[in-house]
C-alpha positions as a Python dict, from the first residue, in 0.01 Angstrom:
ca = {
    (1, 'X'): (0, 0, 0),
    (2, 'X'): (365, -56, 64),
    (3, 'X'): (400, -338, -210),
    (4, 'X'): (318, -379, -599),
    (5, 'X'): (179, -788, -478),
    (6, 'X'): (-36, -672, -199),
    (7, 'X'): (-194, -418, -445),
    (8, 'X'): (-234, -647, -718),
    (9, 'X'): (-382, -866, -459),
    (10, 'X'): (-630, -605, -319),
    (11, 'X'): (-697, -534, -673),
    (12, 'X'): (-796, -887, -780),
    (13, 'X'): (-1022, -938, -437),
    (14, 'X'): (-1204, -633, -499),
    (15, 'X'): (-1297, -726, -883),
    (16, 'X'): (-1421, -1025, -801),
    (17, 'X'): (-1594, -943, -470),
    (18, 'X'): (-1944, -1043, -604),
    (19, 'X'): (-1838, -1310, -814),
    (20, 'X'): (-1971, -1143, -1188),
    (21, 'X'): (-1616, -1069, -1290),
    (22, 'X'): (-1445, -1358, -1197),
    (23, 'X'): (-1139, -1445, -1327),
    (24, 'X'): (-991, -1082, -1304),
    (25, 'X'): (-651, -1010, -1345),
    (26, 'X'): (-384, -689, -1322),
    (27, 'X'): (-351, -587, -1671),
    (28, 'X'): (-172, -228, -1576),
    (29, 'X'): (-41, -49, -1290),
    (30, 'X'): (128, 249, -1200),
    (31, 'X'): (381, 370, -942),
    (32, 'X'): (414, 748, -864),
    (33, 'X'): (178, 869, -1121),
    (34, 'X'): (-173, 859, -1283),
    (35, 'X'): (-346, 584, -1472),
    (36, 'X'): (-670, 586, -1653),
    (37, 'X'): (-865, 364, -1826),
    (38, 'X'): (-1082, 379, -2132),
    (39, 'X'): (-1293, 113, -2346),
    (40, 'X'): (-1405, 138, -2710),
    (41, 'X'): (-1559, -105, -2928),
    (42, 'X'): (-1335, -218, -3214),
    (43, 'X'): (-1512, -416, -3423),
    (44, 'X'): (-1746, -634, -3239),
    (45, 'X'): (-1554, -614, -2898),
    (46, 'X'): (-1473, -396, -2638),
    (47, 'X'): (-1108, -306, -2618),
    (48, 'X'): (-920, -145, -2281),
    (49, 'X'): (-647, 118, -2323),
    (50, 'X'): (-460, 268, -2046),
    (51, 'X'): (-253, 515, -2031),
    (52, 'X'): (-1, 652, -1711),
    (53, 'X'): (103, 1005, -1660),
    (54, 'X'): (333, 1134, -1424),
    (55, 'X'): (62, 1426, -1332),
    (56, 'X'): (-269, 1439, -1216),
    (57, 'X'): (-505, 1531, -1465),
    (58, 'X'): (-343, 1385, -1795),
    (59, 'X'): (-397, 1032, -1734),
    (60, 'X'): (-829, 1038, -1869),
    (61, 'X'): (-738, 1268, -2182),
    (62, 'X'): (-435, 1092, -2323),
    (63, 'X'): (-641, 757, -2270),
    (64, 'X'): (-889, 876, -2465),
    (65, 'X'): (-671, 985, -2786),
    (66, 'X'): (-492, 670, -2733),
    (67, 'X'): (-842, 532, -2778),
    (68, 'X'): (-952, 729, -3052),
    (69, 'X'): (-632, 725, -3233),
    (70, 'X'): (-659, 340, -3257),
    (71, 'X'): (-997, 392, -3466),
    (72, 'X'): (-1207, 271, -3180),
    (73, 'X'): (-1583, 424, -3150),
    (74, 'X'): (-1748, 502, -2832),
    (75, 'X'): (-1443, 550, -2609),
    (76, 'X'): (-1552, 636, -2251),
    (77, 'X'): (-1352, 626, -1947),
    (78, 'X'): (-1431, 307, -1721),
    (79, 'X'): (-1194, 346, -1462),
    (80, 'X'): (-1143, 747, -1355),
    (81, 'X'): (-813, 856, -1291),
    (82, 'X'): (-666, 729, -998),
    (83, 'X'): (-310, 817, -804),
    (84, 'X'): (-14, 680, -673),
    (85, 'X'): (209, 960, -579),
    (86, 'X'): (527, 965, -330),
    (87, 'X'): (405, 933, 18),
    (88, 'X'): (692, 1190, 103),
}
């Protein structure tokens, strides 16, 4: 999309399309990269970490560390990595 608010907009729609995850809201984007997104549990909650990279293919692994290095157990990647490279 040609605009970070019709994205975010998109974005929001689409989360809460059936209604389950209703209120969502943009907590990271990315503009000519890679983003990933990982959940462990710390504690007795499920924490999101996200992590951008300028390539494709670094976004999932460095989420994960990021997740692992913050002592959280059962990371797993929730959101594969996804692109937003220059159109030209």
């Amino acid at each position: 999309m040609d605009s970070r608010a019709a994205v975010e907009k998109e974005a929001i729609k689409t989360c809460e399309q059936d209604g389950r995850n209703a209120p969502c809201k943009v907590e990271a984007w990315v503009r000519n990269g890679c983003i990933a997104v990982v959940q462990g549990k710390a504690g007795s909650k499920w924490k999101s970490f996200f992590e951008a990279e300028a390539s494709p293919g670094l976004a999932e692994p460095a989420a994960l560390k990021k997740c692992q290095a913050a002592g959280a157990a059962q990371c797993k990647i929730v959101v594969s990595e996804a692109c937003s490279l220059p159109k030209y």
